[in-house]
VOFI-378591 format. One record per residue (C-alpha): x, y, z; residue in one letter. Coordinates in steps of 0.05 Angstrom, whole numbers, plus 5000, padded with zeros to 4 digits. Example, Ala and Ser with C-alpha at 12.3 -4.5 7.8 and 13.67 -1.06 7.14 Angstrom:
# residues 2
524649105156a527349795143s
***
This chain:
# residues 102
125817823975x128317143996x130317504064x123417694078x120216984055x125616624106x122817204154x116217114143x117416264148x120916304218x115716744241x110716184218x115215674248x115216004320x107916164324x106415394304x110315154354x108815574403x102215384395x104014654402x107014754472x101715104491x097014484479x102113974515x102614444589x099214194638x093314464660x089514504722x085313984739x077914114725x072314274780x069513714790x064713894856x058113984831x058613334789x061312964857x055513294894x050912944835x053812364838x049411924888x043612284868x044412024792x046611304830x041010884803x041610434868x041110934914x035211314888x032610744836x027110604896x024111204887x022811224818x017510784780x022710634711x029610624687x030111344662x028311664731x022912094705x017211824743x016511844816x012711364848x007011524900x008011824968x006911185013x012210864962x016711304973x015911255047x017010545051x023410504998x025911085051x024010675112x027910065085x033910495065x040910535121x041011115165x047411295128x044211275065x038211665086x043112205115x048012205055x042212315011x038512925051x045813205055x046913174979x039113464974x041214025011x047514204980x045314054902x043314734857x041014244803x034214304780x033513634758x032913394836x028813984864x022113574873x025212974893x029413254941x023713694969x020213004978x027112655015x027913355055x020113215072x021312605118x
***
């Protein structure tokens, strides 16, 4: 009896810590490309022109949008119609159709 409850113990012992070097490998870094892709399109100073509040729910008009992209850097206006065109998120598909626009 006490040979199978030392058994039964070590078994315990080995699957515990087995399970705690599991948890302290290293581990691949995560993929972080979609969120990079996201990143100046959630930049509140790069696309905080466009929008009429805060929260970047509400667009502003068409002419507005024309002169906050008119008084934007060439290299911004080209970074953000590159990360229009590569983005799958939902969350930009109208205002990137509108940047892809001009």
């Amino acid at each position: 009896m006490k040979l199978k409850l030392a058994s039964a113990a070590a078994i315990a012992l080995m699957l515990a810590g087995g399970a705690a070097l599991a948890q302290s490998a290293t581990t691949a870094a995560p993929d972080t490309t979609q969120s990079d892709k996201l990143h100046t399109l959630e930049d509140p100073a790069m696309t905080g022109p466009f929008f009429t509040d805060d929260t970047m729910t509400t667009m502003r008009s068409d002419e507005e949008m024309k002169t906050a992209w008119a008084a934007m850097s060439a290299e911004n206006q080209k970074m953000l119609k590159e990360q229009c065109a590569t983005t799958e998120s939902v969350k930009f598909k109208e205002f990137c159709g509108k940047i892809s626009a001009m």
